[in-house]
VEXDREN-2710 file (C-alpha; in Angstrom, 1 decimal):
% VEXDREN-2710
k/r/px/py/pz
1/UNK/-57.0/52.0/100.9
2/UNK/-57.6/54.4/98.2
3/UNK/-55.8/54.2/94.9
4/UNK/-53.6/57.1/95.3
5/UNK/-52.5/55.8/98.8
6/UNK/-51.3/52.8/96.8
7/UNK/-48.9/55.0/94.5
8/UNK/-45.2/53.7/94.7
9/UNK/-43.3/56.5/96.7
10/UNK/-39.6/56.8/95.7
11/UNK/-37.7/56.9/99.6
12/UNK/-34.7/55.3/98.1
13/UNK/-33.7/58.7/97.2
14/UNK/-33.9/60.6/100.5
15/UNK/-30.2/60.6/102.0
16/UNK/-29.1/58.8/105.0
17/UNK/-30.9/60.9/107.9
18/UNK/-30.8/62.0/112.0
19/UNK/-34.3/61.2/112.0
20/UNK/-36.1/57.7/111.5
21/UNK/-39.4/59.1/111.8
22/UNK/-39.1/61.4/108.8
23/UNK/-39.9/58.1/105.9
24/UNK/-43.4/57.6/107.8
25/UNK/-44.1/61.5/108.0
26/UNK/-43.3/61.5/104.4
27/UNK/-45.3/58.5/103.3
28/UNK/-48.5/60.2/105.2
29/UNK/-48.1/63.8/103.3
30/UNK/-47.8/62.2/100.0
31/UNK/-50.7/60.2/100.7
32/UNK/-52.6/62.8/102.0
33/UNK/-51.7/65.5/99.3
34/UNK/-52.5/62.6/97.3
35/UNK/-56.5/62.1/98.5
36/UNK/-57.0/65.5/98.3
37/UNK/-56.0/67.2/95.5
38/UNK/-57.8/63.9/94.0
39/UNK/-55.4/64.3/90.8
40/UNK/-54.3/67.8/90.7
41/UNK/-51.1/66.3/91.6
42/UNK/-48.0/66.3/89.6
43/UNK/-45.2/65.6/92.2
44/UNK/-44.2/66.1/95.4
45/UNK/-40.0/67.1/95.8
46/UNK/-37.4/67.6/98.9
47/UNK/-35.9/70.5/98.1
48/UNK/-33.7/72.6/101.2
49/UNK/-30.7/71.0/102.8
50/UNK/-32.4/67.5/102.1
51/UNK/-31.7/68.0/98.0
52/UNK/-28.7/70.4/98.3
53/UNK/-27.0/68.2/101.2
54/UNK/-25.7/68.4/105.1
55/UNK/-29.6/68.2/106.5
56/UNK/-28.8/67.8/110.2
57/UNK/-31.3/67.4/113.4
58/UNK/-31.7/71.2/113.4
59/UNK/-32.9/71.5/109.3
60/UNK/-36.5/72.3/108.2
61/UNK/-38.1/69.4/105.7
62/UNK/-38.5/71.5/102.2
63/UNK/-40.9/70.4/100.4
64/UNK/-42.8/71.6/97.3
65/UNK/-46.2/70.0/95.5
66/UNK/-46.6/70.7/92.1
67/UNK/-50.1/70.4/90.5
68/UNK/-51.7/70.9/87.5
69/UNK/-53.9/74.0/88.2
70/UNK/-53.7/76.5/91.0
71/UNK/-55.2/75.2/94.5
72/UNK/-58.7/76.6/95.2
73/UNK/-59.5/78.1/98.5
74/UNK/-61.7/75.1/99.6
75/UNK/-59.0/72.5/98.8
76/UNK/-56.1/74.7/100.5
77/UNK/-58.8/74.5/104.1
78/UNK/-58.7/70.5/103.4
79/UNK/-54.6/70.8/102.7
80/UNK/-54.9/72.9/105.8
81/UNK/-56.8/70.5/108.1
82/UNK/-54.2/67.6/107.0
83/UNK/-51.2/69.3/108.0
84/UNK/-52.4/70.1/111.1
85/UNK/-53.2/66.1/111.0
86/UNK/-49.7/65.3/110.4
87/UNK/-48.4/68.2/113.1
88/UNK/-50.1/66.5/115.7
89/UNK/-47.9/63.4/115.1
90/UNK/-45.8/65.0/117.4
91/UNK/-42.2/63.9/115.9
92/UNK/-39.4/66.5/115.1
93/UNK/-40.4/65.9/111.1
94/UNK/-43.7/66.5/111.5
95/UNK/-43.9/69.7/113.3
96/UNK/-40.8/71.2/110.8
97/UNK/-42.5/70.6/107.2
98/UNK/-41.7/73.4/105.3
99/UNK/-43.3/74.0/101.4
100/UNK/-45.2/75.0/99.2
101/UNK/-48.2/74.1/96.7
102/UNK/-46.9/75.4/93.1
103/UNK/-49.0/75.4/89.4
104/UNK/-46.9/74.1/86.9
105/UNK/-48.1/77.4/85.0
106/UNK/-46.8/79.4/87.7
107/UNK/-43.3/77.2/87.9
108/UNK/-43.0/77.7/83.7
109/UNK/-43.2/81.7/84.1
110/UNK/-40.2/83.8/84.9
111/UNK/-42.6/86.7/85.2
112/UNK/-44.1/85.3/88.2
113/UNK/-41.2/85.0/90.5
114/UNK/-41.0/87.1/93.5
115/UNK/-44.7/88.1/92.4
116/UNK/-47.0/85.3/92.3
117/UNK/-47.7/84.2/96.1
118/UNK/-48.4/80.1/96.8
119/UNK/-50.1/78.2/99.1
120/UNK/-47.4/78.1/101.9
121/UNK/-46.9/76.0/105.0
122/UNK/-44.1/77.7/107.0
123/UNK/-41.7/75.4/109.5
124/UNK/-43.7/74.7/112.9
125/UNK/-47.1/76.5/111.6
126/UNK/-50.3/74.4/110.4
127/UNK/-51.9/76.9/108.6
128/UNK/-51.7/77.5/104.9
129/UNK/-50.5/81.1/103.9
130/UNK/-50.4/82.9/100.7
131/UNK/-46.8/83.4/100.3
132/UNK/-44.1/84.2/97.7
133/UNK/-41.5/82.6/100.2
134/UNK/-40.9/79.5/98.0
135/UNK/-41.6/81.4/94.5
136/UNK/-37.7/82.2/94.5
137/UNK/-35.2/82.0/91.8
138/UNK/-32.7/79.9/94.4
139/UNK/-35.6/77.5/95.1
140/UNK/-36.6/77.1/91.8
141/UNK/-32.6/76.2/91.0
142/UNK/-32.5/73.3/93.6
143/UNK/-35.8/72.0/92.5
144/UNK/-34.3/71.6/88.9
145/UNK/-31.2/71.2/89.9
146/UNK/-31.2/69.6/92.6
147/UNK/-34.8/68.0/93.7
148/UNK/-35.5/64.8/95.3
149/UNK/-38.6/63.8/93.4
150/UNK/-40.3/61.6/95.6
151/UNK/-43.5/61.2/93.6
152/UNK/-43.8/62.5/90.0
153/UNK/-41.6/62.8/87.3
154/UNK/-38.1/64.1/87.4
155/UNK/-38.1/68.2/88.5
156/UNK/-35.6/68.9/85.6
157/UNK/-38.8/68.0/82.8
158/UNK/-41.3/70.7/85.0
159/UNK/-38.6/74.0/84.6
160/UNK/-36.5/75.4/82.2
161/UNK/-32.7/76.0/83.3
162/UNK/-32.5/78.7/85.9
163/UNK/-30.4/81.9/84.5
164/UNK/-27.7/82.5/86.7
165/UNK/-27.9/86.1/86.4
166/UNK/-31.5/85.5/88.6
167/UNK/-29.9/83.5/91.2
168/UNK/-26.9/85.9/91.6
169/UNK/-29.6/89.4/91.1
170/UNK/-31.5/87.6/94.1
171/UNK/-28.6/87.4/96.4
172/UNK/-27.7/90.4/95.8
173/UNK/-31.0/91.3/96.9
174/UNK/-30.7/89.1/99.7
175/UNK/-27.7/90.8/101.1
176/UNK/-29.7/94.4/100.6
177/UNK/-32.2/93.5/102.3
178/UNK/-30.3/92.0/105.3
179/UNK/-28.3/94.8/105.5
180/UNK/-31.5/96.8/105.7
181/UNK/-33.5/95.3/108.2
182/UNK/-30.3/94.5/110.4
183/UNK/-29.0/97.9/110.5
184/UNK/-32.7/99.0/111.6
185/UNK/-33.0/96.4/114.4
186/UNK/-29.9/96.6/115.8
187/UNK/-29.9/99.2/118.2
188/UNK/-33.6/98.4/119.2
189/UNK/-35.3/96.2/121.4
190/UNK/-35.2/92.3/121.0
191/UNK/-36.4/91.0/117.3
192/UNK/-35.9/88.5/114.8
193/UNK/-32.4/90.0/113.6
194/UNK/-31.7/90.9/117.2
195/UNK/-32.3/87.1/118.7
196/UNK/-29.8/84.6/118.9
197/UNK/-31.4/82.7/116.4
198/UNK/-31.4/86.2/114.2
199/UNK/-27.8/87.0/114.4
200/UNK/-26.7/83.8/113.7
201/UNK/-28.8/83.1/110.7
202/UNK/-27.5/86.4/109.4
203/UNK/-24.1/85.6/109.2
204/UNK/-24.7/81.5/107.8
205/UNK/-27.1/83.2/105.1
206/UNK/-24.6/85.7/104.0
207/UNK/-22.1/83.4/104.0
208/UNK/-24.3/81.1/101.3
209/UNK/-25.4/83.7/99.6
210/UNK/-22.1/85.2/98.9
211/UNK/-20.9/81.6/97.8
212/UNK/-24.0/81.9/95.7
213/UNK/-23.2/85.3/93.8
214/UNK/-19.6/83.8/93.6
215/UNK/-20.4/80.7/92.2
216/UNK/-24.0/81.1/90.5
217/UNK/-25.1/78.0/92.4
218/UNK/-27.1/77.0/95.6
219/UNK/-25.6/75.7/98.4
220/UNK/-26.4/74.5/101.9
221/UNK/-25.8/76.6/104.7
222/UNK/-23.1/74.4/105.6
223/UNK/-21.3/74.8/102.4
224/UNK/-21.5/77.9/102.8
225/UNK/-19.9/78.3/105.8
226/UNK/-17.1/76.1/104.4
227/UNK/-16.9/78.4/101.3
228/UNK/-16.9/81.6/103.1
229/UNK/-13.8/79.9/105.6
230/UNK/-11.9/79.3/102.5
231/UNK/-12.5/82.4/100.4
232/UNK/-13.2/85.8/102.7
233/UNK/-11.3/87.6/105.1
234/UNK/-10.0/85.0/107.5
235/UNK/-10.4/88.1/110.5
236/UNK/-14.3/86.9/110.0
237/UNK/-13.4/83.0/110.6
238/UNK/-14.3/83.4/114.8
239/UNK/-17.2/84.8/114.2
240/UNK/-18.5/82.4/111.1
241/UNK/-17.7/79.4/113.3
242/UNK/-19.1/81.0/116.6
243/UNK/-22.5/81.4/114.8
244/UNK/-22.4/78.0/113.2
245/UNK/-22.1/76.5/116.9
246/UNK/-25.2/79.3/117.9
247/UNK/-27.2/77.8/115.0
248/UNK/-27.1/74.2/117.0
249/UNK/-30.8/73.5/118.9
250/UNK/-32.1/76.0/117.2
251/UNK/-35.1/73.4/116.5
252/UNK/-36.3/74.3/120.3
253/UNK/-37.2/77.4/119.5
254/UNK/-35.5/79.5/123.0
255/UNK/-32.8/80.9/121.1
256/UNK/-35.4/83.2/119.2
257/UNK/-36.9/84.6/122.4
258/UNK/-33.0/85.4/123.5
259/UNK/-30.9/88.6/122.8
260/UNK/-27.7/88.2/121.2
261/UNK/-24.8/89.6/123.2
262/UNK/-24.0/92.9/121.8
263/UNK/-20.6/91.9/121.0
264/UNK/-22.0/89.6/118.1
265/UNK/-24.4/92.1/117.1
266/UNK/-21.8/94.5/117.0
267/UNK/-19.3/92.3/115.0
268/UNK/-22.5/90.7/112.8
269/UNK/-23.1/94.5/111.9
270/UNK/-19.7/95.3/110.7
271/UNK/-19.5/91.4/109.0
272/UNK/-22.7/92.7/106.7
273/UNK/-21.1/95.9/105.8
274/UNK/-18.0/93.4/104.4
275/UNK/-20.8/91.2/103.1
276/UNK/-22.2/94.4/100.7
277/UNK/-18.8/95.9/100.2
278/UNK/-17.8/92.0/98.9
279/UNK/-21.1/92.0/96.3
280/UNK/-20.4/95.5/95.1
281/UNK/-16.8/94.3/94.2
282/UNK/-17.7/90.7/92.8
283/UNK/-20.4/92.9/90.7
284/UNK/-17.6/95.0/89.8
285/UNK/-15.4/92.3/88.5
286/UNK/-17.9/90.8/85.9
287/UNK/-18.4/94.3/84.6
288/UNK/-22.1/94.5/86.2
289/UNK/-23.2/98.1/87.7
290/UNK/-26.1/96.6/89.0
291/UNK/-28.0/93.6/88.9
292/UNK/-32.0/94.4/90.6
293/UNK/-33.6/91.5/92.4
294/UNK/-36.4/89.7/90.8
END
């Protein structure tokens, strides 16, 4: 057993979870990650639903490794070959790791948000991307704010304080961007926003990221939903609880392959054209023409 496979890994922290395999699965990536990066490695942190709260048997595992210089292309093939390792497992955790490999340059630069891409390992893949999927302002805020670090020192000492006009400019550009690509595929053939899975997770991830421009803090898509029950239009209530329900099993994957019925399209349609109408007036309020995406 190597030395770093002998490095005390902190699973006291992880919550209370649906799954019992996910404290082996855990124990192996560290360890992995561990042999090698052979001491590139800072810490590894749970961020997603497993930091923020309500991680249920249809969440991703969020993770992020932070390391002291950038991951070369010949270590990122050896990071490669181990998650595919740890895929073949064959448990729920195993085949839904999520994360991404991050510099601690790259996590003390505001100019690189949105910009600088990562190593990235997206939920059911085993191949290492470059991505700027985790290099987000709201990911960047749970990791500080909220990050279970299992190995490493505590998240808060490797970022400064998030500015809350970043987290609420990116929902804002969240919500554009939805909009967009919604009102593009909706009267098309079957696609991501089109799916079951799609028009579901458009209304949840409004719903949070409305709470988010609201509140300037990053919730889990069930607080979300609990948020946007409490504070929006109760004549969207149906349709926020009816996707909540559609979001269950989602970790089988059929619901992707499935049109929505065009009632919920419909109705998801007109809920995204409340969803910008509600930014443009919360923007309003604070005395904020604009506020641009980073």
């Amino acid at each position: 057993m190597t030395a770093a496979r002998r490095t005390s890994v902190r699973l006291d922290r992880v919550p209370v979870l649906p799954y019992p395999e996910l404290a082996s699965v855990l124990r192996e990536l560290i360890a992995n990650v561990q042999d090698v990066l052979d001491g590139n490695m800072v810490g590894v942190y749970l961020v997603g639903s497993l930091a923020t709260g309500d991680f249920d048997l249809d969440s991703d595992v969020d993770f992020l490794v932070v390391t002291e210089d950038d991951v070369a292309d010949e270590v990122a093939r050896s990071l490669q070959a181990m998650h595919g390792q740890i895929h073949r497992l064959g448990c729920y955790p195993a085949e839904h790791l999520e994360g991404s490999y991050v510099s601690r340059a790259v996590l003390g630069r505001a100019d690189t948000v949105g910009i600088q891409p990562l190593w990235y390992l997206d939920n059911g893949s085993t191949v290492l991307e470059r991505s700027t999927h985790d290099n987000k302002w709201h990911v960047r805020w749970v990791l500080r704010e909220r990050g279970i670090a299992l190995v490493g020192p505590e998240a808060a000492t490797l970022l400064a304080p998030v500015p809350v006009e970043a987290v609420r400019g990116e929902a804002c550009g969240v919500i554009r961007r939805i909009a967009q690509e919604f009102t593009d595929a909706v009267a098309g053939p079957l696609t991501f926003w089109t799916s079951r899975f799609g028009q579901s997770y458009a209304v949840l991830q409004l719903c949070r990221v409305l709470s988010t421009l609201e509140t300037g803090t990053v919730r889990s898509k069930l607080s979300g939903v609990r948020w946007a029950l409490e504070k929006l239009d109760r004549k969207w209530a149906g349709l926020i609880r009816r996707s909540w329900t559609e979001r269950e099993g989602v970790r089988h994957c059929l619901k992707i392959r499935q049109r929505a019925a065009e009632s919920a399209l419909a109705q998801t349609h007109d809920f995204i054209k409340y969803a910008v109408r509600e930014s443009e007036t919360r923007l309003a309020r604070w005395g904020i023409e604009d506020i641009r995406p980073t």
